[in-house]
C-alpha positions as CSV (number, residue, x, y, z in Angstrom):
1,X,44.1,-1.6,-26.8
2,X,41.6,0.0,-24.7
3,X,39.6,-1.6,-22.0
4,X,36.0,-2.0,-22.0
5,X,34.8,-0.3,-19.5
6,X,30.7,-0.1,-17.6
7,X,29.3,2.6,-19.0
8,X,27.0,5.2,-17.0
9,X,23.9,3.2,-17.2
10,X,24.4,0.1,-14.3
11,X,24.1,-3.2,-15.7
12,X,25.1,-2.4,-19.4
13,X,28.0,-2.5,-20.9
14,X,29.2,-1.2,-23.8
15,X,29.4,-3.2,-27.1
16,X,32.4,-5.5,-27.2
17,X,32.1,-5.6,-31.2
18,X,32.9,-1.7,-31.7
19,X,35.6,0.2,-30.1
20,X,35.2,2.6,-27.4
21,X,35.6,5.9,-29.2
22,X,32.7,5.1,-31.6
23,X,30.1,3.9,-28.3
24,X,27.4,6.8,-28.7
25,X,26.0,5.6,-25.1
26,X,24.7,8.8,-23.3
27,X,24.3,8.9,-19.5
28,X,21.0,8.6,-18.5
29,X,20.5,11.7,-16.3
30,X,17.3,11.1,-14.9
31,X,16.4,9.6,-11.4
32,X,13.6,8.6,-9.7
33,X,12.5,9.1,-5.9
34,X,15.2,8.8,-3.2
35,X,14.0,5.7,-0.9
36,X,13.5,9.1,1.8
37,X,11.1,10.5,0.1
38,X,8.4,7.6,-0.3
39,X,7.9,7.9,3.4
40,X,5.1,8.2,4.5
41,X,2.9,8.5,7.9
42,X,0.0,8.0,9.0
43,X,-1.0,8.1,12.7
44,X,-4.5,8.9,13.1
45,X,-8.1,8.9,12.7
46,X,-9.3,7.9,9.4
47,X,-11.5,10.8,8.0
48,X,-11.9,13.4,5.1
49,X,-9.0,16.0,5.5
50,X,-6.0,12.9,7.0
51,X,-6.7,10.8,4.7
52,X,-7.4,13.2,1.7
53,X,-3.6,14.6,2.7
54,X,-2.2,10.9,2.5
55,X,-4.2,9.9,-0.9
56,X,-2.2,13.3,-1.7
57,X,0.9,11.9,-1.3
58,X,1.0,8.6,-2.9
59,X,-0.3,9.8,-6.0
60,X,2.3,12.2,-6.1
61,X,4.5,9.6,-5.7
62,X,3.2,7.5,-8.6
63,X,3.6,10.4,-10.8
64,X,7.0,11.0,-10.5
65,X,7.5,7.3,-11.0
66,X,5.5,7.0,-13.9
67,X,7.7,9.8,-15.5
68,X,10.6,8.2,-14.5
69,X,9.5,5.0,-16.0
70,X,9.0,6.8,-19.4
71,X,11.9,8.8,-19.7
72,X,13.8,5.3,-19.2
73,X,12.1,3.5,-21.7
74,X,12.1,6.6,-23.8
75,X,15.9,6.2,-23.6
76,X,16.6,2.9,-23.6
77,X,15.0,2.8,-27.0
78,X,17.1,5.4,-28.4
79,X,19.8,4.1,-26.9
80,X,19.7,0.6,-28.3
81,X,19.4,-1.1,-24.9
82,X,16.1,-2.9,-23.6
83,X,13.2,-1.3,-22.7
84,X,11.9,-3.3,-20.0
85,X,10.2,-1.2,-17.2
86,X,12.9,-0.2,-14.4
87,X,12.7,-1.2,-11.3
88,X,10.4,1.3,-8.5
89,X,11.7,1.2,-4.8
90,X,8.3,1.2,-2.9
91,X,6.6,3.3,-0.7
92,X,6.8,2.9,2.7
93,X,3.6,3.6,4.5
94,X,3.7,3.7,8.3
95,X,0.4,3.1,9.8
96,X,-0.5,3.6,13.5
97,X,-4.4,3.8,14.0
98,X,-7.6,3.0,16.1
99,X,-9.7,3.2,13.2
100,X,-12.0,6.1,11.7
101,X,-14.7,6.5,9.0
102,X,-15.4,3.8,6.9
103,X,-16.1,5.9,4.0
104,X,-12.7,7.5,3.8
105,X,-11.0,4.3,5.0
106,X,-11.7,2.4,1.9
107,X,-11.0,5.3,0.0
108,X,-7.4,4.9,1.0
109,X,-7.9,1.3,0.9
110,X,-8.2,1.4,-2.6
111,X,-5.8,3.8,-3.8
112,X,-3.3,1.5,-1.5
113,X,-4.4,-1.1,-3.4
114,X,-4.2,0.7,-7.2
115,X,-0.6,2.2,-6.5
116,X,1.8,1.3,-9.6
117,X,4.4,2.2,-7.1
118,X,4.8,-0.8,-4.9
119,X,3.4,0.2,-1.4
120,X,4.8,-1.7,2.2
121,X,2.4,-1.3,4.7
122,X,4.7,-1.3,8.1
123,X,2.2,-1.3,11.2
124,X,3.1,0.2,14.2
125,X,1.4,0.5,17.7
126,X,-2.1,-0.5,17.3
127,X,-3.9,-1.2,14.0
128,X,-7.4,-1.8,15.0
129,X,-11.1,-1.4,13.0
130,X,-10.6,0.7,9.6
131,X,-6.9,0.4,10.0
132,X,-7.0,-3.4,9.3
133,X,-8.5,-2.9,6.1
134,X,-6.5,0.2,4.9
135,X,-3.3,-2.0,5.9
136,X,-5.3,-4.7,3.3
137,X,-4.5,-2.6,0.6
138,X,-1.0,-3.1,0.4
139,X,0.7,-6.7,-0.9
140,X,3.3,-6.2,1.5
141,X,2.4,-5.5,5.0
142,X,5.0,-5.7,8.2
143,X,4.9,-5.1,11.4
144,X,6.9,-4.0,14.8
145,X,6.2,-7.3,17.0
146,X,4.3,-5.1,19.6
147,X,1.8,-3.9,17.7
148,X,-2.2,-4.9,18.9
149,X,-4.4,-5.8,15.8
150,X,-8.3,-5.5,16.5
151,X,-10.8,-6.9,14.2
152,X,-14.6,-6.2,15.2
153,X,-18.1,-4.9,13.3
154,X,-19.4,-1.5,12.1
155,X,-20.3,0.7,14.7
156,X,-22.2,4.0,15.4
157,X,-25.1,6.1,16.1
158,X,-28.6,6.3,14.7
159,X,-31.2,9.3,15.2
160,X,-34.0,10.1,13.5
161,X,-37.6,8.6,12.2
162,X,-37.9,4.9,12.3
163,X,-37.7,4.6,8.6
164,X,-34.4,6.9,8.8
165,X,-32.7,4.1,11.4
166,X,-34.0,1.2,9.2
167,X,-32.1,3.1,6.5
168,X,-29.1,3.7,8.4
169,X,-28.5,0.0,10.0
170,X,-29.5,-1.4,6.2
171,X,-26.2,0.6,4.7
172,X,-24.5,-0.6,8.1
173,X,-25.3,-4.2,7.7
174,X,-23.5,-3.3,3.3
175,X,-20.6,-1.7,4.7
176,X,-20.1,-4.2,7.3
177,X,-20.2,-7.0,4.2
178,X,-17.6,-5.2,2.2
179,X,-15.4,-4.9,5.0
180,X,-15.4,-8.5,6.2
181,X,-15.3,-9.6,2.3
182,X,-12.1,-7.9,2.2
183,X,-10.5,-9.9,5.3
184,X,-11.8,-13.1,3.8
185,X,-10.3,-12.4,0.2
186,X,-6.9,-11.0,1.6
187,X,-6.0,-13.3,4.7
188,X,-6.7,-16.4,6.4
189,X,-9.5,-15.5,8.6
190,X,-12.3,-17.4,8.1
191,X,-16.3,-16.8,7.5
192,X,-17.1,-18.6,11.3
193,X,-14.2,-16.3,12.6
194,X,-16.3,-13.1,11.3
195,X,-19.6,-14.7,12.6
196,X,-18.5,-15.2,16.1
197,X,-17.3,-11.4,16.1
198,X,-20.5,-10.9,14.5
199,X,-23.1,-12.7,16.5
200,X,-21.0,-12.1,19.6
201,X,-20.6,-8.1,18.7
202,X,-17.1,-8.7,20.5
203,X,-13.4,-7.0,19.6
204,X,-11.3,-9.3,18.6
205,X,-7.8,-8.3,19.4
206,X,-5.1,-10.6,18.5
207,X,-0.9,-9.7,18.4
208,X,1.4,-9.2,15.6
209,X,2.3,-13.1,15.7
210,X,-1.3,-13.7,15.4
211,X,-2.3,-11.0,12.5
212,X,0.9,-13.2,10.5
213,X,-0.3,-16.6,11.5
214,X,-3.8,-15.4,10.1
215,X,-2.2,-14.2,6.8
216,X,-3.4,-9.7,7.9
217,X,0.5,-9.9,7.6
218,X,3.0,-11.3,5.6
219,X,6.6,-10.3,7.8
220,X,7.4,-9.6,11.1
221,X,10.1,-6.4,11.4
């Protein structure tokens, strides 16, 4: 008597109730990404053309992965087998920054954030201004134990007529709401934290084991 052997698809075996030379179980040829290509880094200034380039990338990524997903399902059905969603490996994002635009940093914040494809943040060197909140984005977020976090307010210039400034530090003071809404809603730093950065118009720099005790992380590498 023959043995029952795995077939080609891992984790399902062939049909113990009909013999092997009657299984019509074809070999699912497709694959998804290789864990080396959803690499990704970023070491930078946020603005339009690096961050454009990364946004790029992970929807690229997603996809692939979203063909992937349908050609499995696609043959699991004709296949007889269940058609629950495969499993993605994530992308790993490496992040090394001292901050940028705001603009284009919660662009990427938010595609981070809308990725099918799992994203892991890993945080590396310094991660300071725009780059905590881009590192927000992601559910899973790690970091090298020497890595310098900085949290602090919006900055920059204003020329122009008087009405022009009052325009300026008015979308300053909106940006500079969205921003410190997302720390609250993502980690454990709390409203009087963001004040005293706030009224005190200090950086506040804090290490890796303080950026996990405040929830900005959730592992240590």
């Amino acid at each position: 008597m023959a043995e029952h052997r795995k077939s080609a698809f891992a984790g399902i075996l062939p049909n113990p109730q009909l013999p092997l030379s009657r299984e019509k179980v074809k070999i699912m040829e497709i694959k998804q990404l290789e864990p080396k290509d959803k690499v990704l880094t970023f070491f930078g200034e946020f603005k339009s053309a690096t961050v454009e380039s990364a946004i790029k990338e992970i929807v690229k990524i997603n996809i692939s992965d979203q063909e992937y997903l349908k050609q499995c399902r696609q043959w699991a059905i004709e296949n007889g087998q269940d058609p629950s969603p495969a499993k993605l490996t994530p992308i790993e994002f490496f992040l090394s920054t001292y901050g940028g635009a705001c603009y284009d940093g919660l662009a990427l914040h938010d595609v981070l954030e809308s990725s099918n494809t799992p994203i892991e943040i890993i945080c590396t060197g310094k991660i300071m201004s725009m780059g905590v909140i881009v590192a927000l984005g992601a559910k899973v977020r790690k970091a090298y134990r020497n890595t310098t976090f900085m949290i602090h307010q919006v900055s920059g210039l204003s020329f122009g007529t008087l009405r022009e400034m009052e325009d300026t530090v008015a979308e300053a003071s909106r940006i500079n709401e969205i921003l410190f809404h997302i720390i609250k809603s993502k980690t454990k730093v709390t409203e009087e934290q963001l004040k005293e950065v706030l009224q005190k118009k200090k950086d506040w720099f804090m290490t890796a084991e303080d950026a996990l005790a405040l929830g900005i992380l959730t592992d240590l590498m």
